[in-house]
C-alpha positions, -999 to +999 in steps of 0.1 A: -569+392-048-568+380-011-545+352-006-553+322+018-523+319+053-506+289+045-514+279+015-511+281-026-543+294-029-561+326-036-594+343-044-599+366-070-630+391-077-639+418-098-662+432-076-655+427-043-688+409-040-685+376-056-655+359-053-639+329-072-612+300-053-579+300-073-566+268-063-529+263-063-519+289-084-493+305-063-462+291-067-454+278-033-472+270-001-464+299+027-476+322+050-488+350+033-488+381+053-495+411+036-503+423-005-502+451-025-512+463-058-494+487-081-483+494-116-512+468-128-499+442-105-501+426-072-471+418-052-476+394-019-449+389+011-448+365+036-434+356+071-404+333+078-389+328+041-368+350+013-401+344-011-424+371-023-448+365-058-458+388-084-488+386-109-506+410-134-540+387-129-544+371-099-543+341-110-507+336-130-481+340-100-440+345-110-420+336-079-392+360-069-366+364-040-363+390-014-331+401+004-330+374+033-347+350+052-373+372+076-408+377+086-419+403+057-448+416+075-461+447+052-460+460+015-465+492+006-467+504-029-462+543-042-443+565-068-433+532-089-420+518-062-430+483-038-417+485-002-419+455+025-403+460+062-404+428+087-403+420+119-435+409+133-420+383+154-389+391+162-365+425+158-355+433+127-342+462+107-351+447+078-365+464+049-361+459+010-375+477-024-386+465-056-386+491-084-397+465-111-428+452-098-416+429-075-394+409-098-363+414-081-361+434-047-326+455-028-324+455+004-328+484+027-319+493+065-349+502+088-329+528+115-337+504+146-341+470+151-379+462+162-409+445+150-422+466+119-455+458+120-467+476+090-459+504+056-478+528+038-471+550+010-492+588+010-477+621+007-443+616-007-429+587+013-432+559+029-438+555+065-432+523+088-445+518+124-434+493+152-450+471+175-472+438+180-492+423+202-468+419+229-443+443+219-444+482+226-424+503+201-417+542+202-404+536+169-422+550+133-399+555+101-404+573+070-383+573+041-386+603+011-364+578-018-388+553-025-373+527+006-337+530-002-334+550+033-348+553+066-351+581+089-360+577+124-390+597+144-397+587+176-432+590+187-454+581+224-449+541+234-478+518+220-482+482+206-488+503+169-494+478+142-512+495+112-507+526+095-525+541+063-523+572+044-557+594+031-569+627+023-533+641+036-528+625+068-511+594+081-526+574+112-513+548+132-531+524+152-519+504+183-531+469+191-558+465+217-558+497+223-580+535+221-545+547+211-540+565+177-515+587+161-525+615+133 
């Protein structure tokens, strides 16, 4: 399922090769930023509301409403558990957890205010990194109960905006940049 920026609309596929338009199936118009899949379903976030949607298909979506009004930039899912963090914009220590499939969420406190950029699950825990295209971070975050708490780690300065978990090891990448983390 990839859902379209500003819009109601997603495509679906089976294969990854041919894809089919959902039109308006989501059940409101928004910035989609980010989407994960766990438990048999996909759970999207989005910048600049309290809205996040849930489905088992891709193309039946259930509303539901995060903690506060931010920019969810990043979902993460892992041992039952959904995580988003925010902050792409602006600071934030924003963070929240859904333990039911993104039905209802909790929030959480990420242990510095900065623009959390993005979350994955590997290993155990989550872990967060900050940054953005204009903003340097020396901020990364990992949390060992499922997103109810943060821990800070404080790593070399860089504009780090994804992070993904394989084969045992974490990396980070910053933005328009050589720079990675391992």
């Amino acid at each position: 399922v990839v859902p379209y920026y500003s819009s109601n609309d997603v495509a679906t596929s089976s294969d990854g090769i041919t894809w089919t338009f959902q039109s308006n199936v989501l059940n409101n118009t928004r910035d989609w930023s980010d989407i994960a899949f766990g438990n048999g379903t996909f759970v999207l976030v989005q910048i600049g509301t309290n809205t996040s949607e849930f489905s088992t298909n891709g193309t039946t979506w259930t509303a539901s409403t995060l903690p506060s009004f931010t920019d969810w930039t990043s979902i993460a899912f892992g041992n039952g558990t959904f995580v988003t963090v925010s902050g792409v914009s602006s600071a934030s220590t924003a963070g929240a957890y859904s333990t039911n499939n993104g039905a209802s969420w909790t929030a959480s406190t990420l242990p510095a205010s900065d623009y959390w950029s993005s979350v994955a699950f590997g290993g155990g825990k989550f872990v967060a990194v900050a940054g953005n295209a204009s903003q340097a971070s020396t901020n990364f975050a990992y949390s060992t109960d499922d997103g109810q708490t943060w821990n800070s780690v404080t790593v070399p300065s860089g504009n780090w905006s994804n992070v993904s978990y394989a084969g045992g090891v974490f990396v980070a990448t910053s933005y328009n940049s050589n720079d990675a983390l391992i």
